[in-house]
C-alpha positions as CSV (number, residue, x, y, z in Angstrom):
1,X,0.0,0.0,0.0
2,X,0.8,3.3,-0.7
3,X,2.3,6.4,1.0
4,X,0.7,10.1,0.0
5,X,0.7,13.5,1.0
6,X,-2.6,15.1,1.3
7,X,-2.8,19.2,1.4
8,X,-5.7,20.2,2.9
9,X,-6.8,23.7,2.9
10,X,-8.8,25.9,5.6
11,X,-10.5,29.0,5.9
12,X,-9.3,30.7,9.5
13,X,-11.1,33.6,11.3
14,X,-9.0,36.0,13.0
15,X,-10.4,38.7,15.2
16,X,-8.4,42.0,16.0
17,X,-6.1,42.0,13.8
18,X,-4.7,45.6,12.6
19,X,-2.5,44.0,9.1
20,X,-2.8,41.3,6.9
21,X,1.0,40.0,7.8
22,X,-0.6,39.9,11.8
23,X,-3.3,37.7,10.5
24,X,-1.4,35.2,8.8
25,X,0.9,34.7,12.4
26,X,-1.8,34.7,14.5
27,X,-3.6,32.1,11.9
28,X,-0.6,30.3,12.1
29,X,0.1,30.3,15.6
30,X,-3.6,29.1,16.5
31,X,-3.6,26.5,14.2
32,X,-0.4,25.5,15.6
33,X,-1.9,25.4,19.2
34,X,-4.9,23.4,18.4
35,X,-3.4,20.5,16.4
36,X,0.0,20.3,18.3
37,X,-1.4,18.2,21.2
38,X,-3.0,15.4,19.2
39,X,-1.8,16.0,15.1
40,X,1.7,17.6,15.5
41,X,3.3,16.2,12.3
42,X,1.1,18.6,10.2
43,X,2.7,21.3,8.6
44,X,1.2,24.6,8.2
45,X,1.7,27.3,5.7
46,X,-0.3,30.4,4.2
47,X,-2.0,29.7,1.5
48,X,-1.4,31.5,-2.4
49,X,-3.7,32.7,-5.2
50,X,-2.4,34.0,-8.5
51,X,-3.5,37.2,-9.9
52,X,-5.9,36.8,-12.8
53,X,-4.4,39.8,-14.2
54,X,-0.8,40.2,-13.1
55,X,0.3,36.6,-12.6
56,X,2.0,36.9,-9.0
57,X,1.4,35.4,-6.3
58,X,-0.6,37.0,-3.6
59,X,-1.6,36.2,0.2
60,X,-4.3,34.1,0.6
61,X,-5.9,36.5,3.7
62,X,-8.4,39.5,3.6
63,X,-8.8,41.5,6.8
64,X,-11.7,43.4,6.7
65,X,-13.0,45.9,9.8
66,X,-9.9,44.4,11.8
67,X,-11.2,41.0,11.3
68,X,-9.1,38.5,8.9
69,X,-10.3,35.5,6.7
70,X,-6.9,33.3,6.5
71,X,-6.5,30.7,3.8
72,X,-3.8,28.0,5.1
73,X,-2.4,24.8,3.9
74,X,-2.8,22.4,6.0
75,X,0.1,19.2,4.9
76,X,0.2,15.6,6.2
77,X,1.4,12.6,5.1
78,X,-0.7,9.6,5.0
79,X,1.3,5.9,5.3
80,X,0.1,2.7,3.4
81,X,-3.4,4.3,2.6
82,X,-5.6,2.0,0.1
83,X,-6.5,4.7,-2.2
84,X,-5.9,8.9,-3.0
85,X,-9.5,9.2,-1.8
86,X,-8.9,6.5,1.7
87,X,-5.9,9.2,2.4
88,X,-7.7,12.0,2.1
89,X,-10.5,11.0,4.2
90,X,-8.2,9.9,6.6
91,X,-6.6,13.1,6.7
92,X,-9.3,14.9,6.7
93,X,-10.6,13.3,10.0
94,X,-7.4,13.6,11.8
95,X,-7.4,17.4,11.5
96,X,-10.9,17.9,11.5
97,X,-10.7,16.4,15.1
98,X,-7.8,18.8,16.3
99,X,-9.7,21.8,14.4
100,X,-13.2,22.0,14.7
101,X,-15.4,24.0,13.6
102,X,-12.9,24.8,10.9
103,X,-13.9,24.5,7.4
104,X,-11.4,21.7,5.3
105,X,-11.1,21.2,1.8
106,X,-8.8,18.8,0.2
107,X,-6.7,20.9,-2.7
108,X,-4.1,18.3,-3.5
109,X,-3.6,13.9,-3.0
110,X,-0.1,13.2,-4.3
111,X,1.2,9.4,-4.1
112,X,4.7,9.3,-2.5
């Protein structure tokens, strides 16, 4: 069986926030918090969307009225999985547990 590496990505409220670079750490940090106790090996980045106009790469994050909406990648490998699919649910339940109420969305299932 298999090994993969399923990217899961996660839409993060942030309250209070004065910039968008504070609401990416503080994302960061609080999605570090709740999965370190029980889903430490997943690794956590800011998420990226290209420009439809200019091509570059922007911040996925929108702070609006001091309050931010953080996109982060959340990455974990799955070992000896049966399928893409069996890996990404199986993902997708370990870090739903650490993060509730936290919406998840696979992006990306690659075989290892």
């Amino acid at each position: 069986m298999p090994d993969y590496l399923v990217i899961l990505e996660s839409a993060w409220v942030v309250r209070d926030v004065k910039s968008l670079d504070d609401a990416i750490s503080v994302a960061i940090s609080e999605a570090g918090k709740r999965l370190n106790p029980s889903a430490k090996f997943v690794e956590i980045e800011s998420g990226r969307l290209c420009c439809p106009y200019c091509e570059e790469d922007l911040h996925s994050a929108l702070v609006v009225a001091d309050t931010a909406l953080v996109g982060l990648l959340l990455q974990m490998k799955v070992f000896r999985a049966e399928s893409g699919e069996h890996a990404a649910r199986i993902a997708t339940s370990v870090v739903g547990k650490a993060v509730r109420d936290v919406p998840l969305k696979v992006q990306e299932v690659v075989e290892l």
